[in-house]
Rosetta silent file (secondary structure, phi, psi, omega in degrees, C-alpha in Angstrom):
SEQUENCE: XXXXXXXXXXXXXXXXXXXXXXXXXXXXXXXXXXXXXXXXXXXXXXXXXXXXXXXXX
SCORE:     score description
SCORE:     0.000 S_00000001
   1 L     0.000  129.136  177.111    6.769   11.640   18.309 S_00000001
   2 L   -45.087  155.132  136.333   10.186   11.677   16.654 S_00000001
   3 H   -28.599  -56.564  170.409   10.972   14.238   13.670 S_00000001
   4 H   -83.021    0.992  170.213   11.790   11.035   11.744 S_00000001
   5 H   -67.594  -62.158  165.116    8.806    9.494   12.744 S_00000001
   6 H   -25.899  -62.809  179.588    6.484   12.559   11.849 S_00000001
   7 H   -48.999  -41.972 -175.251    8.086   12.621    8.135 S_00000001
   8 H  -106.417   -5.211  143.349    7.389    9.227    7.547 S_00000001
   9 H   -89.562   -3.664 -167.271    3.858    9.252    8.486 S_00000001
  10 H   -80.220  -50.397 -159.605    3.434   12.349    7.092 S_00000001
  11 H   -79.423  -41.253  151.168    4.666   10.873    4.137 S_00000001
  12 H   -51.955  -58.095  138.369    2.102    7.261    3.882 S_00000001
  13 H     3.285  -83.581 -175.424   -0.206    9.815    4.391 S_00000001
  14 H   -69.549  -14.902  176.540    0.414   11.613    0.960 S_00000001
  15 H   -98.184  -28.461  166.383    0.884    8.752   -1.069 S_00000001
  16 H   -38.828  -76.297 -136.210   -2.802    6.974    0.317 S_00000001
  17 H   -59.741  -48.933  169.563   -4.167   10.121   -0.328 S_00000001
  18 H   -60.994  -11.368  176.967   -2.604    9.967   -4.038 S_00000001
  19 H  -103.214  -16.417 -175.635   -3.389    6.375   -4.653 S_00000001
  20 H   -88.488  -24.447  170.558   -6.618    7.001   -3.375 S_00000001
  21 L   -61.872  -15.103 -168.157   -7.358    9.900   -5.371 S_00000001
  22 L  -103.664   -7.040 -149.799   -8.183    8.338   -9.093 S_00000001
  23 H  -100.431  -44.949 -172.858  -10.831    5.777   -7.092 S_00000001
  24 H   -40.602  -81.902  176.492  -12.828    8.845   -5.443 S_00000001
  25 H    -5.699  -66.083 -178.683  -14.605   10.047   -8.722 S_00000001
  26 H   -81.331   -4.259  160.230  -16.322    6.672   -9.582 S_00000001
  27 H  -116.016   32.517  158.037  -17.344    6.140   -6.006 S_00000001
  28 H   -83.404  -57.966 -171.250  -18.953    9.539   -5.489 S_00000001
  29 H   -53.522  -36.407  171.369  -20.802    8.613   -8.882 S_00000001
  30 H   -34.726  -59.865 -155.325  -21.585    5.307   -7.202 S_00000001
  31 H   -77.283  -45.844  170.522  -22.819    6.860   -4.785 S_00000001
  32 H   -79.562  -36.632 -169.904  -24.887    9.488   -6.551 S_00000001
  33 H   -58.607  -30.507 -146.849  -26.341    7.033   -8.761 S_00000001
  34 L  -118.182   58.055 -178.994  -28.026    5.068   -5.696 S_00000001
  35 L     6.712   36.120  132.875  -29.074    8.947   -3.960 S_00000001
  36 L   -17.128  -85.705  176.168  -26.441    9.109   -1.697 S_00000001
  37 L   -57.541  142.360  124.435  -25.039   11.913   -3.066 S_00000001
  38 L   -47.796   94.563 -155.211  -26.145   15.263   -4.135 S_00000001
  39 H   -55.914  -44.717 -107.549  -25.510   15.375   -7.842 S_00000001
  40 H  -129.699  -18.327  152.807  -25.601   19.203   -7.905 S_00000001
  41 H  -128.134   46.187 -177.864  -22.663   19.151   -5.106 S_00000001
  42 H   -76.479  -19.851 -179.167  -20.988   16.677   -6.250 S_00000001
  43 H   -86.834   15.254 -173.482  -17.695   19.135   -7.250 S_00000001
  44 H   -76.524  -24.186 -169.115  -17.832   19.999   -3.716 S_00000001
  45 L   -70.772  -39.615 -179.801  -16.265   17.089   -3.074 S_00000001
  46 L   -90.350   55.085  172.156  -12.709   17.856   -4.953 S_00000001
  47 L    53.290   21.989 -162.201  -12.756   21.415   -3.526 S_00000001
  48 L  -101.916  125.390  173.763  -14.791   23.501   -5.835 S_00000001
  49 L   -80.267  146.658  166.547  -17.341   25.923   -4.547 S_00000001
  50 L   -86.808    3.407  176.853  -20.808   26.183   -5.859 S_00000001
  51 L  -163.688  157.168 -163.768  -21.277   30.097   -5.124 S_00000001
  52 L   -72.265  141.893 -172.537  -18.613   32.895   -4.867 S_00000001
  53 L  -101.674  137.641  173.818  -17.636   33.596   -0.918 S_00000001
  54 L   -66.257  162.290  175.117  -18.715   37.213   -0.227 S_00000001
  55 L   -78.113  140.268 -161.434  -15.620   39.535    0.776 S_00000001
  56 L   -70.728  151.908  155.030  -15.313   39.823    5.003 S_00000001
  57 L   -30.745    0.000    0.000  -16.976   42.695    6.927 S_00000001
């Protein structure tokens, strides 16, 4: 795969992800509503932990 190839999938890549990003919220609720989902780890989904990661060994 080219350099300019890479770059430009790289780059359709980040804007899906960004167009795609305002739509997640209401179908995770969707989703929750009909007990898909776990309402209680539902911020899991946008990268938020529910409990503090212990410090390594």
């Amino acid at each position: 795969m080219s350099e300019r190839w890479a770059r430009a999938a790289l780059r359709a890549y980040r804007y899906a992800g960004a167009a795609a990003y305002p739509l997640i919220g209401p179908y995770v609720a969707w989703r929750a509503s009909r007990g898909k989902e776990d309402r209680v780890r539902r911020r899991e989904r946008y990268g938020v932990a529910g409990r503090r990661v212990r410090k390594g060994r």
